[in-house]
C-alpha positions in Angstrom: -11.2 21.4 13.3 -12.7 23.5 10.7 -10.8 24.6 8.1 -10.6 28.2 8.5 -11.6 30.7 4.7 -8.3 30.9 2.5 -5.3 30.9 5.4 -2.9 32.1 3.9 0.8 30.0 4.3 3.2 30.8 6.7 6.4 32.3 5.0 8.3 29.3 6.7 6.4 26.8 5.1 8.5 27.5 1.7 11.7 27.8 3.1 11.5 24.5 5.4 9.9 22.3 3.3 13.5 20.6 2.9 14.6 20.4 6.1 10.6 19.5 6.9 11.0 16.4 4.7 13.8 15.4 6.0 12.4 15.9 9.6 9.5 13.8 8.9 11.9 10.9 7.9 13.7 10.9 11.2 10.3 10.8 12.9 9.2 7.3 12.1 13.4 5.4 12.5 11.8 4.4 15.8 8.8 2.5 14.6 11.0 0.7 12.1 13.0 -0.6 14.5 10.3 -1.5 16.5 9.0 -3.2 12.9 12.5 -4.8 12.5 13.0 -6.2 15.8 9.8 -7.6 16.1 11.2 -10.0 12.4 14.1 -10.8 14.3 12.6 -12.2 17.4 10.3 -14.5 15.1 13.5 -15.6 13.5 15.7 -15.9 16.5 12.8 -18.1 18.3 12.4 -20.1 15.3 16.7 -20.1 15.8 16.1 -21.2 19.2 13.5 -24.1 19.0 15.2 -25.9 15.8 18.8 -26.2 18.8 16.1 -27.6 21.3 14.3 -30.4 18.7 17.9 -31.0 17.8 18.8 -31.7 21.2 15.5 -34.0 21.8 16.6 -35.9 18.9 19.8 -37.2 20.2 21.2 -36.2 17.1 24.5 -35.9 18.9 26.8 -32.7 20.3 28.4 -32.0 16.7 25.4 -32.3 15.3 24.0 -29.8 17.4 26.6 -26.9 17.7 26.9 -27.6 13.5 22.5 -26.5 14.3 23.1 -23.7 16.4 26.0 -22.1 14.6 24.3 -22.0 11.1 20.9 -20.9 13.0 22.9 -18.0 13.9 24.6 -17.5 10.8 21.2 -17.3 9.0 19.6 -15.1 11.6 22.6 -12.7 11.4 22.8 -12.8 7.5 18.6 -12.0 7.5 19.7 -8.2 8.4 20.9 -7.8 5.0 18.2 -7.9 3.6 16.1 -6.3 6.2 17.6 -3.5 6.3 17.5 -2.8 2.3 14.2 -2.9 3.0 13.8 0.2 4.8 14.9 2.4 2.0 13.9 0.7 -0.8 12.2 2.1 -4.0 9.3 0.9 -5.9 11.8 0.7 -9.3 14.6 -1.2 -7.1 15.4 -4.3 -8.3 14.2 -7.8 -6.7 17.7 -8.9 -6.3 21.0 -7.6 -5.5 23.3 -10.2 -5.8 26.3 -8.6 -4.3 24.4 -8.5 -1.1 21.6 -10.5 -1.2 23.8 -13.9 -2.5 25.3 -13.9 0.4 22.2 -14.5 2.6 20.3 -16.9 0.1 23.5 -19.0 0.0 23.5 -19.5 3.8 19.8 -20.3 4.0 20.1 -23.1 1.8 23.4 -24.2 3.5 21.5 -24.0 7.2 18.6 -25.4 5.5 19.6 -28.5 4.6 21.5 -28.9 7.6 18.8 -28.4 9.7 16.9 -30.7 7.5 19.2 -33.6 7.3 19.8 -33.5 11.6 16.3 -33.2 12.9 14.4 -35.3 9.4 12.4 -31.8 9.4 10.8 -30.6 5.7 9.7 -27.6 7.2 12.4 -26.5 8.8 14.7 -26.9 6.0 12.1 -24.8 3.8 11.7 -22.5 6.3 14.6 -20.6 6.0 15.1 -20.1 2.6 11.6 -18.7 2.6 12.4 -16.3 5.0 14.7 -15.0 3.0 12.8 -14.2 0.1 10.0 -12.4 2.0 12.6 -10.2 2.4 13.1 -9.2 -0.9 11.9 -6.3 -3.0 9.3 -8.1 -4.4 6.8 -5.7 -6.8 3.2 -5.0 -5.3 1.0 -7.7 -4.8 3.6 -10.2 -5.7 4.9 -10.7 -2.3 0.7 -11.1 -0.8 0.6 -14.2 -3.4 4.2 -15.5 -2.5 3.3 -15.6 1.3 -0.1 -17.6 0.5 2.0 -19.8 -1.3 4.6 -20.6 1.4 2.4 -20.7 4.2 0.0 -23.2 2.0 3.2 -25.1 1.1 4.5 -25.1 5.2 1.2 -26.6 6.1 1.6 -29.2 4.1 5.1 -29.8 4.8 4.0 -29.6 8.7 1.8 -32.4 8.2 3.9 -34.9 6.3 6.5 -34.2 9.1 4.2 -35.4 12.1 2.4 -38.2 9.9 5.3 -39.6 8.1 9.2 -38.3 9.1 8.7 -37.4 12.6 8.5 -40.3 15.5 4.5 -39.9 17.7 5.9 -38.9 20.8 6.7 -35.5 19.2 7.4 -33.2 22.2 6.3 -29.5 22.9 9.5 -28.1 21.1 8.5 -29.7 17.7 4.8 -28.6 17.9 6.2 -24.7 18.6 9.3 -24.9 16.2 6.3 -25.5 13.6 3.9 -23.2 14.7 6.6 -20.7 14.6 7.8 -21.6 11.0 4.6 -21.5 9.4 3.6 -18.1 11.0 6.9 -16.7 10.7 6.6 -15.3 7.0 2.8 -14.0 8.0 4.4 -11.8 10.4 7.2 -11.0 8.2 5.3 -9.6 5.1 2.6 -8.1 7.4 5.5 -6.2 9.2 6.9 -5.1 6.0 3.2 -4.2 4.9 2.9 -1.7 7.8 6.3 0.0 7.1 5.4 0.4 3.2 1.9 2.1 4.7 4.2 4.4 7.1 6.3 5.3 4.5 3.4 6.5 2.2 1.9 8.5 4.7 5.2 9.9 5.7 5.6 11.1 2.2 2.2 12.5 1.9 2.6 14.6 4.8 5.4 15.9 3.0 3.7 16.4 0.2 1.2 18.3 2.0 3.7 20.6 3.6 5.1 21.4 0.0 2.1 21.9 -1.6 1.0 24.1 0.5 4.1 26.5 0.2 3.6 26.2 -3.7 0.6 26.9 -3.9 0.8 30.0 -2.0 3.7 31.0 -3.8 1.5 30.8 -7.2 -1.1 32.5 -5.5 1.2 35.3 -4.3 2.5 35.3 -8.0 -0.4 35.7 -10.1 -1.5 38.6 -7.7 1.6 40.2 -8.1 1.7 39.5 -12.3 -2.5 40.8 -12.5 -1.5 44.5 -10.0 2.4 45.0 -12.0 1.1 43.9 -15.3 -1.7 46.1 -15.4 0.1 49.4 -14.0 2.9 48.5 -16.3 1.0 48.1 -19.6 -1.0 51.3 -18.6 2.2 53.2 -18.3 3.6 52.0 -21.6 0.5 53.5 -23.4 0.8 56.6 -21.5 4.6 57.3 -22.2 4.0 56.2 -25.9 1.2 58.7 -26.3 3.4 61.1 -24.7 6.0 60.7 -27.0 3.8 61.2 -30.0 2.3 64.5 -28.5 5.5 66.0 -26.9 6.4 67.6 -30.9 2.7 69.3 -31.4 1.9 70.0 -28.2 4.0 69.6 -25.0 1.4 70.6 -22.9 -0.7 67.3 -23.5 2.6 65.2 -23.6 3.6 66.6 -20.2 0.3 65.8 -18.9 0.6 62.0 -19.8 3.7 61.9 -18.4 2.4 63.5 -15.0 -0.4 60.6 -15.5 2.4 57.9 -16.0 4.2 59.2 -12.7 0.2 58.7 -11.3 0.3 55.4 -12.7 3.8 54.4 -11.3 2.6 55.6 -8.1 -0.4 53.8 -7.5 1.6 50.8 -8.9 4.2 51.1 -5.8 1.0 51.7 -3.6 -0.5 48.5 -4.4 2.3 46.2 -4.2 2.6 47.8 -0.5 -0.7 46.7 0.3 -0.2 43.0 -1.3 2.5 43.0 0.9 0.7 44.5 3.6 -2.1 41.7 2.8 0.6 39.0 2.9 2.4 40.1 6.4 -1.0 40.8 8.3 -2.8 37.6 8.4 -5.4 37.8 11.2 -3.7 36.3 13.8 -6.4 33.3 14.3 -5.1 32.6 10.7 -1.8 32.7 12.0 -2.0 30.7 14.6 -4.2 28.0 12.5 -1.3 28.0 9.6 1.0 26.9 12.1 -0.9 24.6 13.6 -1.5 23.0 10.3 1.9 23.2 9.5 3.2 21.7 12.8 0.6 18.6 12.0 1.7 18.7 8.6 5.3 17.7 9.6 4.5 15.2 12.3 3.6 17.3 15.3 1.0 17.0 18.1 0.0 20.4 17.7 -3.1 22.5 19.9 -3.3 26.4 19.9 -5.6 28.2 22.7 -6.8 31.6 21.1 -9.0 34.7 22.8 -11.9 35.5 21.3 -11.0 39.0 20.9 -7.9 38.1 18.9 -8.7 40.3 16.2 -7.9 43.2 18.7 -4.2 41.9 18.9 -1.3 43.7 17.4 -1.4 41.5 13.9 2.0 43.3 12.6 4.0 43.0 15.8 3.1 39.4 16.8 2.2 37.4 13.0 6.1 37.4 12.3 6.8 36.2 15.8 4.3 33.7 15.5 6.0 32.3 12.3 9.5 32.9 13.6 8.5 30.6 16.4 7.1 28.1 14.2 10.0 28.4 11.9 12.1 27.2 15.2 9.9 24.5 16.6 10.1 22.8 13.1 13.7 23.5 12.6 15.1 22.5 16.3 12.1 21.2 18.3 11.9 17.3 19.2 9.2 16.9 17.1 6.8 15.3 19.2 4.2 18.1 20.7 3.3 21.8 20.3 1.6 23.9 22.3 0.2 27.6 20.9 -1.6 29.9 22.9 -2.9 33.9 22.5 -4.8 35.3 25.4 -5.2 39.0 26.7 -4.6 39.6 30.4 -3.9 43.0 32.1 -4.0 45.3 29.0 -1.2 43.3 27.3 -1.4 40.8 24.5 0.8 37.5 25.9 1.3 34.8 23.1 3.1 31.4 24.3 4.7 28.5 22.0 5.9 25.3 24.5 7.5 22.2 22.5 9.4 19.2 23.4 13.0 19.6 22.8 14.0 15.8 24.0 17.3 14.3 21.8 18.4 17.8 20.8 21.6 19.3 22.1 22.6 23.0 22.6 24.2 23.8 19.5 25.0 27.6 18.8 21.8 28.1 16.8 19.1 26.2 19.5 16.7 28.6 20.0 17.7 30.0 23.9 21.7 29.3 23.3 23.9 32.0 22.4 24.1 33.0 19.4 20.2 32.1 18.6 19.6 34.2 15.8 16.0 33.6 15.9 15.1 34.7 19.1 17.4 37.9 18.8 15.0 39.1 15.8 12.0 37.9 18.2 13.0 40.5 20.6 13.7 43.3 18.3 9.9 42.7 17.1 9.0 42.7 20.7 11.1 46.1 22.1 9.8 48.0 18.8 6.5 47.9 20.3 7.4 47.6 24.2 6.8 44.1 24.6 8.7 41.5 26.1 10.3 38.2 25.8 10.4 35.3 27.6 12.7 32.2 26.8 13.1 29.3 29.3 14.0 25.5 28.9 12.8 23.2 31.6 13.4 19.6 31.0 12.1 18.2 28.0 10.0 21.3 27.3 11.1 24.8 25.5 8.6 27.9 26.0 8.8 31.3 24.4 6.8 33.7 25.5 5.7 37.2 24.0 4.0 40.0 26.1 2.7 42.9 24.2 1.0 46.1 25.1 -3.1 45.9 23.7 -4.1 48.5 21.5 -6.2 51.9 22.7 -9.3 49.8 21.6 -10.8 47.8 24.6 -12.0 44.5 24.1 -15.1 43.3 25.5 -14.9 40.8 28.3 -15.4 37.3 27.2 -16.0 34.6 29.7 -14.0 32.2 28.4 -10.6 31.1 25.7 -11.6 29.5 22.6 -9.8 26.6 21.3 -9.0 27.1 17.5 -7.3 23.6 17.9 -6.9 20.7 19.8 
């Protein structure tokens, strides 16, 4: 989609770019786990084939439970450590010993266990590696550590089956190794994709922010250039009035009557700033918030007639950003659906979104007490419209009807889409 000239923000874009941020966090807890769970089955199968070599190895039921209890220790003490990981900082530091000993202790512990019951080098490395992929290692440190171990696993893979390890290894051995040498590729990748998440999470946030700021600074200096002009043109013409009102009142008076001019046109021209601000063209509108759904993580579309210039811009732009306001605020965050058309001499504009997880709370948009909604209907009845709220499943619709305006709008043949 083509950016369209100079939109200007939505006034929700300010006021929710906190609760936006915090939104766009939330919307990626599911790939981590998805990123987390997928470390923990490497681990756990790695767990799982060092019991079965230890079993082929006739190393002996004591032996073996002694295997399978530390393998679950370690795999268990590995969350630690993961889970630092998902909200760590760039400045954290590489170690925290008061919860990271804890793990590195164990590793060496199952490590050598391991080691010593199935004659294994790589398995007794391997978990102590494991461990420290999992720490906050500075960028571009932990790409040159995992070279390393995998390099150093290889190796350790082939003086196993030449030199420790009997010839009739059998499958178990061949996967336990392929499984510990691929095991911190898969970890650091992983990781790798979460970091890239995370940056793009934030940008989006940024995006969302700067675009409220830099409407705000727009909004300002426009305001400063109209007030500060007006007001320095009235301070010169009170001061000359002052300095005339002794020899001749009748010139003072007149500056005066041209300062009340002055203060007038002042008030008049905020108005139409204001004016300027609240009547966006609703295509702009409807593009903002489209942006500004995408901004925070949304799959957002909006369907718009070609003749929405003819729409009522000052009864449906604030219900268009109300809406928005709401979908970012108490929607699932998943999908958006916008939509202005013109059907039997009424203006009807339609928001759907997904509303799955959320619960009706008092201030759900539909529930009592929505306050939303209740100013979306005062907007509506000022100019005879109509409102339309249902909830069906998953999905949340709001829909505004509005009478069209005395000017007729040529037939078009068909909707437009601004986005999709």
């Amino acid at each position: 989609m083509s950016r369209l000239p100079e939109p200007a923000a939505t006034v929700s874009a300010a006021s929710e770019a906190r609760s936006t941020t915090l939104r766009l966090t939330r919307s990626i807890n599911v790939t981590w786990w998805y990123i987390a769970l997928s470390v923990l089955f490497f681990e756990l199968s790695v767990v799982l084939f060092s019991v079965v070599a230890a079993a082929e190895a006739d190393a002996g039921t004591v032996a073996i439970v002694t295997v399978g209890i530390g393998a679950l220790l370690w795999w268990l003490s590995t969350l630690t450590p993961l889970l630092d990981y998902r909200r760590r900082s760039v400045d954290a530091p590489l170690l925290i010993w008061r919860r990271h000993l804890a793990p590195l202790l164990i590793a060496v512990a199952y490590g050598l266990t391991v080691g010593l019951v199935t004659e294994s080098w790589v398995v007794s490395l391997a978990p102590v590696l494991q461990v420290a992929m999992l720490l906050n290692w500075p960028p571009g440190v932990r790409f040159r550590l995992v070279l390393a171990a995998t390099a150093l696993l290889v190796a350790l893979v082939v003086i196993d089956f030449r030199v420790n390890l009997p010839d009739d290894n059998s499958t178990s051995w061949v996967q336990l190794a392929v499984f510990a040498v691929i095991l911190p590729v898969v970890t650091v990748s992983s990781l790798w994709w979460w970091d890239v998440l995370v940056a793009l999470d934030r940008a989006r946030a940024s995006e969302a922010k700067l675009a409220a700021t830099q409407e705000r600074l727009r909004l300002a200096t426009d305001v400063h250039d109209l007030q500060g002009h007006h007001l320095q043109v009235v301070a010169l013409q009170l001061e000359l009035a002052e300095r005339l009102m002794p020899r001749d009142p009748e010139a003072g008076m007149e500056q005066l009557r041209a300062a009340r001019a002055s203060v007038d046109d002042a008030r008049q021209g905020t108005r139409d700033l204001a004016t300027r601000f609240r009547s966006v063209p609703l295509r702009d509108e409807l593009a903002n918030a489209v942006d500004l759904l995408r901004a925070a993580g949304t799959k957002a579309e909006a369907t718009v007639d070609p003749d929405a210039s003819l729409a009522p811009a000052s009864a449906l732009g604030p219900v268009i950003r109300e809406t928005t306001t709401n979908v970012l605020r108490h929607g699932g965050g998943r999908w958006a659906r916008l939509s202005l058309t013109r059907t039997d001499g009424s203006w009807r504009y339609e928001i759907a979104n997904d509303v799955a997880g959320v619960p009706d709370v008092p201030d759900l948009p539909g529930s009592a007490g929505g306050a939303g909604l209740d100013g979306i209907a005062r907007r509506a009845a000022e100019v005879d419209g109509d409102l339309e709220v249902r909830r069906e499943g998953e999905t949340f619709t709001v829909v505004v009807t509005v009478p069209a305006e005395d000017r007729p709008a040529h037939e078009a043949p068909a909707e437009e889409e601004v986005a999709g």
